[in-house]
PATORBA-644257 format. One record per residue: residue number from 1; x, y, z of N, C-alpha, C in turn. Coordinates in steps of 0.05 Angstrom, whole numbers, plus 5000, padded with zeros to 4 digits. Layout:
! residues N
NUM X Y Z X Y Z X Y Z
...
END
This chain:
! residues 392
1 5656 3045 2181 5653 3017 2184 5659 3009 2213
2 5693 3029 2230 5693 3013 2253 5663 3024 2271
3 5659 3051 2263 5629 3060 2283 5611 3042 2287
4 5604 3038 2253 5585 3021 2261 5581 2993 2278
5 5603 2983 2271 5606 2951 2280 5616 2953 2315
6 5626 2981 2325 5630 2986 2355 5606 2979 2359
7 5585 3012 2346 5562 3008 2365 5543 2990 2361
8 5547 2968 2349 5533 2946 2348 5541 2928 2373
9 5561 2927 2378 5572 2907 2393 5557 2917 2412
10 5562 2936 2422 5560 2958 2450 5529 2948 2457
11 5505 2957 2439 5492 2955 2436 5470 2923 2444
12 5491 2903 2431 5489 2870 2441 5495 2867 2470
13 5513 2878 2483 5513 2879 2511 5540 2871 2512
14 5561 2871 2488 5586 2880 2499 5597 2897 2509
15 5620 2896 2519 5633 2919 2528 5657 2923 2502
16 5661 2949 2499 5674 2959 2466 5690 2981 2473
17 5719 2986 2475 5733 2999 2473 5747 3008 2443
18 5745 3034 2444 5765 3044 2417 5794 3053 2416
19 5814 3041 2411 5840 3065 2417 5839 3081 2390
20 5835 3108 2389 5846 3122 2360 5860 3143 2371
21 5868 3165 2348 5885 3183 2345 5868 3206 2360
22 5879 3231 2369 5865 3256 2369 5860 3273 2343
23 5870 3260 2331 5862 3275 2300 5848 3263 2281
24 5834 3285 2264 5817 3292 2252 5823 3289 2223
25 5813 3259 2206 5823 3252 2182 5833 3279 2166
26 5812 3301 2163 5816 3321 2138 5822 3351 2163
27 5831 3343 2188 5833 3372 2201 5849 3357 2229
28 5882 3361 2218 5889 3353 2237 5896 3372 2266
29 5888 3390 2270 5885 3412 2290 5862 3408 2293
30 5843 3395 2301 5812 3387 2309 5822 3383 2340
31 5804 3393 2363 5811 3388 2383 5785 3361 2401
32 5799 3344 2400 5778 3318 2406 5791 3311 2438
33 5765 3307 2446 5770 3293 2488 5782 3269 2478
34 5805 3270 2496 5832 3247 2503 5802 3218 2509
35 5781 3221 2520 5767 3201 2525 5741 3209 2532
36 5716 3195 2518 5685 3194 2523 5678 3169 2516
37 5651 3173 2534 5627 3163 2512 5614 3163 2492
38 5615 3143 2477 5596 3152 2458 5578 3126 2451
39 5553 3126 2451 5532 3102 2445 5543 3085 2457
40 5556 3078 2479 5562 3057 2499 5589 3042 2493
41 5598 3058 2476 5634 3062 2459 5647 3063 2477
42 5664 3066 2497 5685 3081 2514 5714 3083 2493
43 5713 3115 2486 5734 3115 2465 5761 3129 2487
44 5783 3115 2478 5809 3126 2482 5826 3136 2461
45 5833 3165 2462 5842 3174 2441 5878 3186 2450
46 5893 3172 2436 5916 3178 2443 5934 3211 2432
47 5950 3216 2450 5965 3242 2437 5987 3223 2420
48 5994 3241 2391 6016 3238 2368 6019 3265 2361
49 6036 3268 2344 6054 3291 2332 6027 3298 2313
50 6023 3320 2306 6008 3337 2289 6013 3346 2263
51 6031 3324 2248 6038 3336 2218 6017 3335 2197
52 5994 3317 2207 5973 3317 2184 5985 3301 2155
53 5966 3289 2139 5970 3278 2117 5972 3279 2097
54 5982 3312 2088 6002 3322 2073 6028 3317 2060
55 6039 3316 2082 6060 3301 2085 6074 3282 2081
56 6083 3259 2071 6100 3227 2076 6119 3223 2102
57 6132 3251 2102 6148 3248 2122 6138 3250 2147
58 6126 3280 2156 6105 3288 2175 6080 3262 2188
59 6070 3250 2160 6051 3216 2170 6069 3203 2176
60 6089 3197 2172 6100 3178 2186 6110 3178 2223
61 6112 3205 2219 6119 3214 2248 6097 3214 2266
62 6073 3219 2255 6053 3215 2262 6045 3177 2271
63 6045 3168 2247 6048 3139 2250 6058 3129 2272
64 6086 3140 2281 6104 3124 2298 6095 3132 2327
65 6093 3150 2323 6077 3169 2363 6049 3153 2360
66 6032 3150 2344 6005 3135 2356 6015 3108 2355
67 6044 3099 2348 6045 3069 2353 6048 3065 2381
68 6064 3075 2386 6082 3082 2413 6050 3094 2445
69 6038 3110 2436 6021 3114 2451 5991 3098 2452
70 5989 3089 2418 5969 3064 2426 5975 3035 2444
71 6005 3028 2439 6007 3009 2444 6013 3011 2483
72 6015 3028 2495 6012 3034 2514 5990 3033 2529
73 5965 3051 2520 5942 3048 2528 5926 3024 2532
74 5938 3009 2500 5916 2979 2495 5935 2964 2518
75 5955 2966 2529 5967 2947 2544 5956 2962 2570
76 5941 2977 2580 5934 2979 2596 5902 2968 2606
77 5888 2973 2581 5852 2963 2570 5859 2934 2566
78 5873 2919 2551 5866 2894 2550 5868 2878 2571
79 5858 2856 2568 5852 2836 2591 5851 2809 2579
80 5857 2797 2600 5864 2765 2588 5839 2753 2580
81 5844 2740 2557 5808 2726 2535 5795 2755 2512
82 5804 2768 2529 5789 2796 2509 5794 2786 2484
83 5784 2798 2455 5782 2800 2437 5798 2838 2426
84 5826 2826 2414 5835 2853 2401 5831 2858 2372
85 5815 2873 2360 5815 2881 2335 5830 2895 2313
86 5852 2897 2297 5864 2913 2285 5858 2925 2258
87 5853 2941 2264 5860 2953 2226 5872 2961 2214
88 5878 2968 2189 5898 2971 2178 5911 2996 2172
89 5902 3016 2183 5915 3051 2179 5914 3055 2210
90 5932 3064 2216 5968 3062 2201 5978 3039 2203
91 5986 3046 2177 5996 3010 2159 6016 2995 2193
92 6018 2976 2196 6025 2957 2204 6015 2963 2239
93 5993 2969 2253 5982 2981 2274 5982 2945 2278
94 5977 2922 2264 5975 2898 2270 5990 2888 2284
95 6016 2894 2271 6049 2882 2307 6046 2892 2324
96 6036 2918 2340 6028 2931 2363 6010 2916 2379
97 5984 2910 2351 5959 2891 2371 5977 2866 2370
98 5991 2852 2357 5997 2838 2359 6014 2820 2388
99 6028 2838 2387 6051 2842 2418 6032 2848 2442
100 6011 2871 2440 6000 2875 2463 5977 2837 2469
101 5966 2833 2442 5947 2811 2449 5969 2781 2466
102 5993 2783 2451 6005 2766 2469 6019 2763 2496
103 6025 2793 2500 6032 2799 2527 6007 2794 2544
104 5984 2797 2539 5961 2810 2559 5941 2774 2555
105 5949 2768 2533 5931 2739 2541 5907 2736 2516
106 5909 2752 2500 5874 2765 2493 5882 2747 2460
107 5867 2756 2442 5849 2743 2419 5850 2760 2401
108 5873 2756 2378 5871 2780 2356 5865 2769 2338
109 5853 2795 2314 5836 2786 2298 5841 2817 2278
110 5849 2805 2257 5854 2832 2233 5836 2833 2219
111 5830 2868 2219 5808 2865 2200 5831 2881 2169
112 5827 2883 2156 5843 2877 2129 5830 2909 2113
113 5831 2926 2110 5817 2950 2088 5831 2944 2061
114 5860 2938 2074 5880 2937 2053 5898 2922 2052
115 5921 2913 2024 5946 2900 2044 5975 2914 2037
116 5986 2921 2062 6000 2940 2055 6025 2919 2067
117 6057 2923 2060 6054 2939 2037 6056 2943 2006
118 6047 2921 2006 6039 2909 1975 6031 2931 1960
119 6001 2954 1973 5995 2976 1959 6014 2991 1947
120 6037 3001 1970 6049 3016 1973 6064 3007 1946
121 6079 2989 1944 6091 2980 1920 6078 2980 1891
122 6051 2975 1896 6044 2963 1868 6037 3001 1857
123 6041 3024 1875 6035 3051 1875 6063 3063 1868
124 6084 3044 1859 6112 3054 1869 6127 3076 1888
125 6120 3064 1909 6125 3080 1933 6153 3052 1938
126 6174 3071 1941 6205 3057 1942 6201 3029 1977
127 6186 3040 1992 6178 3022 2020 6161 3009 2017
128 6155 3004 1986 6136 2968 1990 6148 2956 1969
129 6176 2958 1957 6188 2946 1932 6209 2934 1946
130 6225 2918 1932 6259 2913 1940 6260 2897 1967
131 6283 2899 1974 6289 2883 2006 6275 2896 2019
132 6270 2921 2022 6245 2946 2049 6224 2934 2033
133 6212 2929 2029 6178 2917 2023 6172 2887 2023
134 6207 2876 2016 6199 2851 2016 6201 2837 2062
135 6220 2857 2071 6223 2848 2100 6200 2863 2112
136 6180 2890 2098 6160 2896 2116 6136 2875 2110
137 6135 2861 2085 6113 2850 2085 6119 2817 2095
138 6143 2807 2111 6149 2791 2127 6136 2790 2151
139 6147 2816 2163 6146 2826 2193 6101 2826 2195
140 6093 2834 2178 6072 2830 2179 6057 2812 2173
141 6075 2788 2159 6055 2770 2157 6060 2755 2182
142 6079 2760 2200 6078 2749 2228 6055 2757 2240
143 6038 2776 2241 6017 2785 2254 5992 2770 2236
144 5996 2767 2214 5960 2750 2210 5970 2714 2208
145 6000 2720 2214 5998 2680 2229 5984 2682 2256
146 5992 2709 2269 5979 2704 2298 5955 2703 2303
147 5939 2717 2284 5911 2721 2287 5895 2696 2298
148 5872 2692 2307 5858 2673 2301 5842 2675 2287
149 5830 2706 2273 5823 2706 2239 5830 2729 2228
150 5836 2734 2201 5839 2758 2194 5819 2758 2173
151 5802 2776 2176 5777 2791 2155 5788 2802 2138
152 5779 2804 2113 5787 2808 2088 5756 2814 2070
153 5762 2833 2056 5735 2843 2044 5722 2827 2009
154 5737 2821 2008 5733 2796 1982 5749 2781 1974
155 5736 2755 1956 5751 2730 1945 5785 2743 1941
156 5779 2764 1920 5812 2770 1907 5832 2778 1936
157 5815 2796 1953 5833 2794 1971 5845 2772 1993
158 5822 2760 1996 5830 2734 2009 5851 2718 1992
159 5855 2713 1965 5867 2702 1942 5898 2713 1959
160 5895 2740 1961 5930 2751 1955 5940 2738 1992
161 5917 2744 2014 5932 2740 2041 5941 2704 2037
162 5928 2685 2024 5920 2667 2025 5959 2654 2010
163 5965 2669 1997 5983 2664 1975 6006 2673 1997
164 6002 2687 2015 6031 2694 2032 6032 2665 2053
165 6018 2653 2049 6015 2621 2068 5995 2625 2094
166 5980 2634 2089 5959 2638 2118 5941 2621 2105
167 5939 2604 2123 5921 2580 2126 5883 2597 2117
168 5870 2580 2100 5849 2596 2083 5831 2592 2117
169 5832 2579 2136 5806 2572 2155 5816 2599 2176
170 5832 2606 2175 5831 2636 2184 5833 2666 2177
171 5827 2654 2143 5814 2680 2131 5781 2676 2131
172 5765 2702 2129 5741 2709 2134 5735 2724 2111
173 5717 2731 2091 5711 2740 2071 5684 2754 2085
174 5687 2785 2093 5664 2798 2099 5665 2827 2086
175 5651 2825 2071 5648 2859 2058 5641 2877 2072
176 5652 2897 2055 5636 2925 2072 5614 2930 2071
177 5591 2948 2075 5571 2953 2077 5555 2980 2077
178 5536 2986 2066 5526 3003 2080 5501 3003 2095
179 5495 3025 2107 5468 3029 2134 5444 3027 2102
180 5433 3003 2108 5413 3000 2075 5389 3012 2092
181 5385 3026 2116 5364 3041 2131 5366 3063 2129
182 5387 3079 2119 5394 3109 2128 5399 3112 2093
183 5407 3097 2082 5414 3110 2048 5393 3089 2040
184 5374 3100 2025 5347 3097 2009 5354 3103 1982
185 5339 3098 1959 5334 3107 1938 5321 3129 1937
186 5321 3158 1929 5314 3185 1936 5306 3188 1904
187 5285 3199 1885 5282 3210 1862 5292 3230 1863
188 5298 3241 1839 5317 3266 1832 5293 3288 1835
189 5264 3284 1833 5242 3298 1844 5241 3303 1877
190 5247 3287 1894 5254 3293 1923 5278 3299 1934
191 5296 3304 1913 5324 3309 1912 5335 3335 1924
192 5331 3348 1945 5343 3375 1948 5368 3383 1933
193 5382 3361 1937 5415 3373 1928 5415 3370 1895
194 5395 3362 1878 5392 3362 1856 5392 3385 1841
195 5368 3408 1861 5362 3435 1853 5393 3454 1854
196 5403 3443 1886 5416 3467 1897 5450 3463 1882
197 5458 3438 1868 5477 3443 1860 5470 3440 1822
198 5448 3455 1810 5441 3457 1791 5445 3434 1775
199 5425 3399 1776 5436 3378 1764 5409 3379 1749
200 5387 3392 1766 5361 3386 1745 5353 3381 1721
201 5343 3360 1705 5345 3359 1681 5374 3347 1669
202 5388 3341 1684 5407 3340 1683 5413 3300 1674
203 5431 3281 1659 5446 3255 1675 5475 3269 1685
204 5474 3258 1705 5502 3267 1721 5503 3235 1720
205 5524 3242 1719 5552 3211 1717 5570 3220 1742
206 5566 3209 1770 5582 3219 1796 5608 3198 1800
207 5617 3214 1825 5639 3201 1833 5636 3214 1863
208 5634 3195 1879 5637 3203 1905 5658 3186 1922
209 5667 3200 1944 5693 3194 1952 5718 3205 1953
210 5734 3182 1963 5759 3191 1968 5775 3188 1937
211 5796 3215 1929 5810 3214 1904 5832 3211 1904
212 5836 3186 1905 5868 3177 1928 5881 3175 1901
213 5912 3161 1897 5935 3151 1886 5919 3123 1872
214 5903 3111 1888 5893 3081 1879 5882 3083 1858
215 5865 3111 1854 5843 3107 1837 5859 3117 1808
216 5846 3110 1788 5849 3111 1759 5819 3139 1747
217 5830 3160 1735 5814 3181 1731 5810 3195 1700
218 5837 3181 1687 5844 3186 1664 5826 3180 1639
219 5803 3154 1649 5785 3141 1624 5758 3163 1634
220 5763 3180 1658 5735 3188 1663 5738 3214 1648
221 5759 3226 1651 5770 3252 1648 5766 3255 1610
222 5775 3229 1600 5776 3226 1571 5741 3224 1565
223 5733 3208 1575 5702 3211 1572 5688 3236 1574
224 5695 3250 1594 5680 3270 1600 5682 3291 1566
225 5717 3287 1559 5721 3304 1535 5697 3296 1513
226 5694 3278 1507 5676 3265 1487 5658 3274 1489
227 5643 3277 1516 5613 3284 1524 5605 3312 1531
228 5637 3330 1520 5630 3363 1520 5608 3369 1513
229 5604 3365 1485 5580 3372 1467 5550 3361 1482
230 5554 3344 1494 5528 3334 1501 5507 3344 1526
231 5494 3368 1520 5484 3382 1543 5470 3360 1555
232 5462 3347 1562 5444 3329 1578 5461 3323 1593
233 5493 3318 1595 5506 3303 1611 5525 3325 1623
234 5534 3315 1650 5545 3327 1674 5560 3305 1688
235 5585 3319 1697 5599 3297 1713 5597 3311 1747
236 5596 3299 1760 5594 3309 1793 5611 3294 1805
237 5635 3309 1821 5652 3297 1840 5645 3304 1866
238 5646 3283 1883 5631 3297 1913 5659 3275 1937
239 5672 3295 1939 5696 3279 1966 5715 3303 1958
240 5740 3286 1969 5768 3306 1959 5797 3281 1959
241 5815 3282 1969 5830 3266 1965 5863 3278 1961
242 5882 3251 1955 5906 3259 1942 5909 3278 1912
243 5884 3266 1903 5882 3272 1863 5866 3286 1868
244 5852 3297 1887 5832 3317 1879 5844 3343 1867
245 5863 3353 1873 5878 3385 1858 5877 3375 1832
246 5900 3340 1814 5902 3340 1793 5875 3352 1777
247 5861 3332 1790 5833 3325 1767 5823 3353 1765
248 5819 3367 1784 5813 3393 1775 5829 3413 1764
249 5857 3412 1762 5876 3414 1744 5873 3417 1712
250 5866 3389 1719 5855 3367 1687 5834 3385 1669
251 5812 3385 1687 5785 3395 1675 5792 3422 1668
252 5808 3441 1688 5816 3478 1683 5827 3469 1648
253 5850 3454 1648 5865 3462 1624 5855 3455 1596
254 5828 3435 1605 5822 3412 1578 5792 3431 1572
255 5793 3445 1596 5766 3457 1591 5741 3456 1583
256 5738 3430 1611 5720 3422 1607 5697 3432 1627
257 5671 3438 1612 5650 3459 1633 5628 3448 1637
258 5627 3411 1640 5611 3397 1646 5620 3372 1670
259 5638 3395 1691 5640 3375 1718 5633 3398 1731
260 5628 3387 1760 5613 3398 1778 5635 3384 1812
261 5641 3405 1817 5655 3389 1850 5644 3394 1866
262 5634 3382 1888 5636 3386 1923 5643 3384 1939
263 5648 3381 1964 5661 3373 1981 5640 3343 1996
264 5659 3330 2016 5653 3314 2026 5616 3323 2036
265 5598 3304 2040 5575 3304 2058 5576 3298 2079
266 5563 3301 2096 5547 3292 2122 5538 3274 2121
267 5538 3245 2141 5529 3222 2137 5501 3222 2138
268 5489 3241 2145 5458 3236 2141 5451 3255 2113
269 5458 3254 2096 5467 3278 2072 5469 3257 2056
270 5473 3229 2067 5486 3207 2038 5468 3199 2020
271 5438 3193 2036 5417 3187 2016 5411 3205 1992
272 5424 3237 1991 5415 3258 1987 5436 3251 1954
273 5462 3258 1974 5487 3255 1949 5492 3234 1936
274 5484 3211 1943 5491 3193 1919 5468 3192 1905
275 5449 3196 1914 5419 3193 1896 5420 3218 1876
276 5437 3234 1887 5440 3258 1860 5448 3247 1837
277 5468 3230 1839 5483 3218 1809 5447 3194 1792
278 5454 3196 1771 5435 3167 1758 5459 3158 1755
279 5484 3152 1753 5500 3136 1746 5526 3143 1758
280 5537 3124 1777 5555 3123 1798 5583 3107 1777
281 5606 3120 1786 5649 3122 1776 5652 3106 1796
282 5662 3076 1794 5678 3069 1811 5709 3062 1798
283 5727 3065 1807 5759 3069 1798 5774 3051 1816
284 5795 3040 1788 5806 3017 1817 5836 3012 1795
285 5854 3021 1800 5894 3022 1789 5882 2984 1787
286 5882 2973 1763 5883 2947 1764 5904 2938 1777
287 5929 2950 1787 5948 2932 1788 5946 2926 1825
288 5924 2936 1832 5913 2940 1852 5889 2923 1869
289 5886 2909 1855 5854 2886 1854 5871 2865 1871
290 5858 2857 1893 5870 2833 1908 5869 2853 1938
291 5889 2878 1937 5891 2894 1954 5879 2917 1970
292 5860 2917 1952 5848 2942 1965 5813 2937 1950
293 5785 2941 1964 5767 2939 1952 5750 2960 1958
294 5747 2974 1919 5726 3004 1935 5699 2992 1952
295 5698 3008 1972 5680 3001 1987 5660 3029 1979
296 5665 3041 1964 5638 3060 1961 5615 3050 1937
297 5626 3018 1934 5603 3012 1914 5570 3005 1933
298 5579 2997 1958 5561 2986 1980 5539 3012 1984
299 5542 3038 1984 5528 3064 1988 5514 3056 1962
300 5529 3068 1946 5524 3071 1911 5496 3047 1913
301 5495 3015 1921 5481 3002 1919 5456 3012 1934
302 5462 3010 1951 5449 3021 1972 5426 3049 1969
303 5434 3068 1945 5416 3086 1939 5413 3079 1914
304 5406 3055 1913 5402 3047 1876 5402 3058 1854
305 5425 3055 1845 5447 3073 1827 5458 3048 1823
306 5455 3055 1791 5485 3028 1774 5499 3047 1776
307 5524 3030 1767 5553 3028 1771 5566 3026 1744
308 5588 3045 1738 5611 3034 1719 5628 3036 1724
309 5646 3011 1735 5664 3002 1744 5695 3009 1722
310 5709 3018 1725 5735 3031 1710 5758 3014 1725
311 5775 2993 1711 5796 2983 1721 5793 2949 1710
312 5806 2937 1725 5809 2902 1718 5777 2895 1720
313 5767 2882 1697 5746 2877 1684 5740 2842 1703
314 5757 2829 1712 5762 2812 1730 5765 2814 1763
315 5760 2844 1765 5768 2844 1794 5739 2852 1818
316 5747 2847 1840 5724 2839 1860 5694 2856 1849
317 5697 2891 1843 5673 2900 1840 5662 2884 1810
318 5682 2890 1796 5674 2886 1760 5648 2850 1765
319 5662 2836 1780 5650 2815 1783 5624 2811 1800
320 5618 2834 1815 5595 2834 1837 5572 2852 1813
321 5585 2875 1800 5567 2879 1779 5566 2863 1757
322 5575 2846 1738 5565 2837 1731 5546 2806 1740
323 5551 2798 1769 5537 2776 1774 5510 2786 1780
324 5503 2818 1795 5476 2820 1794 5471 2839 1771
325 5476 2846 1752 5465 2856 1734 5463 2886 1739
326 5481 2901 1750 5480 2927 1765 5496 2950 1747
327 5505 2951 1721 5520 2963 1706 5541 2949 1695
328 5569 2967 1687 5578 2953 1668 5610 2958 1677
329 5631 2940 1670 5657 2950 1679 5666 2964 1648
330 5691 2973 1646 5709 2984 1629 5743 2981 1633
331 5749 2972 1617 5788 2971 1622 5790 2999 1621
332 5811 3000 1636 5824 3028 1631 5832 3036 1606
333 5832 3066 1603 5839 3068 1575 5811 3071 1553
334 5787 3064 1562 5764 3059 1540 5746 3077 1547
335 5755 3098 1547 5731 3128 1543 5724 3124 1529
336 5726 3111 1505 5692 3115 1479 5673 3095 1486
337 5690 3075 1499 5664 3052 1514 5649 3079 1533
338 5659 3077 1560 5647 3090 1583 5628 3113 1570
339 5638 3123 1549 5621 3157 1535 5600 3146 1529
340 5601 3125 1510 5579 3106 1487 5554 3095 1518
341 5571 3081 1540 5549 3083 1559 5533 3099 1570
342 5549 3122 1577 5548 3143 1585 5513 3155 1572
343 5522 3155 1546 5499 3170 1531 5464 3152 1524
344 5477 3125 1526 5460 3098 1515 5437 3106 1543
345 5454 3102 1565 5437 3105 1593 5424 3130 1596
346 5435 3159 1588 5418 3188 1588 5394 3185 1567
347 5398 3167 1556 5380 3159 1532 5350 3145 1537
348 5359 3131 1562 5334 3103 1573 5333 3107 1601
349 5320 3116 1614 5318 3124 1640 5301 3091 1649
350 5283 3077 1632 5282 3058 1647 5305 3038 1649
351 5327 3040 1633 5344 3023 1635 5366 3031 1665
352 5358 3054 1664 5377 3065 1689 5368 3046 1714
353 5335 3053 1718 5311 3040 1737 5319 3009 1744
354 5323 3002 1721 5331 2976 1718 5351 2960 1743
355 5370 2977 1733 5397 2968 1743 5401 2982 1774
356 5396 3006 1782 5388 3006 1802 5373 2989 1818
357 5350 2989 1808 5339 2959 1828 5357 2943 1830
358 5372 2933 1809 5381 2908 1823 5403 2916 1839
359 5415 2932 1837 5435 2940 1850 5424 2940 1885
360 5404 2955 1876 5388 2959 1916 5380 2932 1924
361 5373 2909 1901 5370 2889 1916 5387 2869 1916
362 5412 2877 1912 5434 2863 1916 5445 2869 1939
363 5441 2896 1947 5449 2908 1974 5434 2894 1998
364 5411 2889 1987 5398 2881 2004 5398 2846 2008
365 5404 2829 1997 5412 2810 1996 5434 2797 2006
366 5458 2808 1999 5487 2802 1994 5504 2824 2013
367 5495 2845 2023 5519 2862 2026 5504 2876 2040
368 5491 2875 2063 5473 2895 2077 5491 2901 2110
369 5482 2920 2122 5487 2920 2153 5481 2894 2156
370 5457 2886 2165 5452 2869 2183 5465 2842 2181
371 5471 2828 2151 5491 2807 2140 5515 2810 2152
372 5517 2831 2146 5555 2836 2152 5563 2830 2182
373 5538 2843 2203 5542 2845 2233 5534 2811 2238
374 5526 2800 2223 5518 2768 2229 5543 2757 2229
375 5551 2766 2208 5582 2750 2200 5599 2762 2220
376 5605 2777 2218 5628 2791 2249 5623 2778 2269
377 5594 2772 2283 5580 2760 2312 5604 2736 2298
378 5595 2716 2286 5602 2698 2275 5639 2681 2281
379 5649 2701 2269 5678 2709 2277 5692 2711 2294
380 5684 2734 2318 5697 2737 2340 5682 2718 2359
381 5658 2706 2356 5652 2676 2378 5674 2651 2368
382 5673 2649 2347 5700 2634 2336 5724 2634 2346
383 5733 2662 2347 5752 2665 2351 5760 2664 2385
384 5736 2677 2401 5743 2676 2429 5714 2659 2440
385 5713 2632 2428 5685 2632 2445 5677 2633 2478
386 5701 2635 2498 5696 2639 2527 5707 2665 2537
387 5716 2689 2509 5720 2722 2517 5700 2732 2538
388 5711 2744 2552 5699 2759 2572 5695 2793 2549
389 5672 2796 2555 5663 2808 2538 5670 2842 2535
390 5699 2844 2516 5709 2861 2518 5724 2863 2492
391 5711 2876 2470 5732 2882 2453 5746 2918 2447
392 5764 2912 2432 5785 2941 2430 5795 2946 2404
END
């Protein structure tokens, strides 16, 4: 998301700086240049400790050296009127922009993935509960009073920043997106990865993505048991994650011999892999809705593929599918629902057709690149309309 919306800017005839890490989400020994170009990007990449995200303790150490060396750099890059951008990993990187945008003169603006550390708590992680969660999620809401907007990816999330007292005219409600140019609708007949990871003939019920702590796996895992017997059906996991060992754990012991894993794709690979599934897992810890919004429903749309949404039947996705008619949600806990779908849809391939369309033309409507980059233009003229044209 930040690539894209850099090289858009870049592209408009801003000037676009990046501060990130030298490391490599899934390879933290990746050796990346301290600084390049890229598509008219000028990236700065700071040195931190190398513990990788394994760890709790090790990320955090990590955390604290890219605070310490981002916030150095951006106080060297920013400039007075600029426009500073924050996001949200690593959790509170917002007081850094925050301090540097006021020292230097400039124009901050949060963009929101998540709100931490509310996650952290509602995940029972002991540093977003008690007095430590209740004084970190203080100290941060000092940073989206400062903002002059903070972006937020839907209603429910706007709902929860909105409830810590941030005035609603500097929240922004902009979803994620995907490239609706680069992920197409692909037939399972033009499907390479259809053949090569044996789905032919096949309904695969996928899951792509990240298999973090957030997500809920238990109603899929129970489903899948149901749908042993049913040779037509296949489950396909394609990412890795925190839960990726469990779940394959899960399937070794319950023995089940109708999932299929992969690893992550290649971004030009996406039209390929999500178009493999006829029917796309999205997973969401209800207690979690407000805070965090899967953004892999935007692809999923995007290669028109319905959706069954697993989690609060009320929350941001459950409600985007059922307003365009794109599949179906499930409470947690209701494998005989999800199975009973499961099989109804291997059953009616036009009903699959169906919902796909709408799904692609909801993408195309409501949630596309080019919407999203309107709304951002939108925002940061708001926010700095006489910036000298420089964001970070």
């Amino acid at each position: 998301m930040l690539s894209d919306l850099a090289f858009f800017l870049a592209e408009s005839g801003r000037e676009v700086c990046v501060v990130a890490s030298r490391q490599r989400y899934d390879f933290p020994d990746a050796w990346l240049a301290s600084r390049e170009m890229v598509r008219g990007v000028e990236v700065h990449r700071v040195r931190t400790t190398r513990f990788g995200r394994a760890n709790l303790v090790g990320r955090a150490l990590d955390y604290l050296t890219f605070y310490l060396s981002a916030a150095w750099v951006a106080f060297r890059l920013v400039r007075h009127g600029d426009v500073v951008v924050a996001k949200t990993d690593p959790p509170l990187i917002s007081l850094v922009a925050m301090i540097v945008s006021k020292l230097r003169g400039a124009h901050l603006v949060n963009w929101l993935q998540d709100v931490f550390p509310e996650v952290a708590g509602a995940l029972g992680m002991r540093l977003g509960r008690g007095r430590i969660g209740a004084l970190i999620a203080a100290v941060r809401d000092c940073s989206l009073r400062a903002a002059r907007c903070n972006v937020v990816l839907g209603e429910r999330m706007a709902e929860s920043v909105e409830r810590r007292g941030i005035p609603r005219e500097r929240i922004a409600v902009i979803p994620n997106w995907a490239d609706d140019r680069v992920i197409v609708p692909v037939a399972a007949s033009a499907n390479p990865l259809v053949t090569d990871w044996g789905l032919a003939g096949k309904f695969v019920a996928g899951y792509s993505g990240n298999l973090g702590r957030a997500h809920e796996f238990g109603t899929i895992l129970d489903a899948a048991g149901l749908l042993q017997d049913d040779s037509r059906v296949i489950f396909l996991v394609i990412g890795s994650g925190a839960r990726l060992g469990q779940v394959k754990d899960e399937v070794a012991q319950r023995g089940l011999g109708n999932f299929v894993f992969q690893p992550y794709q290649p971004r030009e690979q996406l039209a390929f892999s999500l178009g493999a599934a006829d029917l796309h897992l999205v997973t969401l810890q209800p207690a979690l809705e407000g805070l965090i919004v899967p953004s892999k429903f935007y692809g999923i749309a995007a290669a028109g593929r319905p959706v069954a949404f697993i989690g609060d039947k009320d929350g941001e996705i459950a409600r985007i599918v059922c307003k365009y008619d794109c599949g179906r949600s499930f409470s947690v806990g209701d494998s005989a629902g999800l199975a009973a779908y499961v099989r109804a849809l291997a059953q009616d391939r036009g009903e699959v057709a169906r919902l796909g369309g709408n799904a692609r033309a909801a993408l195309e409507s409501n949630f596309s690149q080019a919407k999203a980059f309107d709304a951002w233009e939108k925002v940061l003229n708001i926010a700095a309309p006489n910036a000298q044209n420089a964001y970070v």
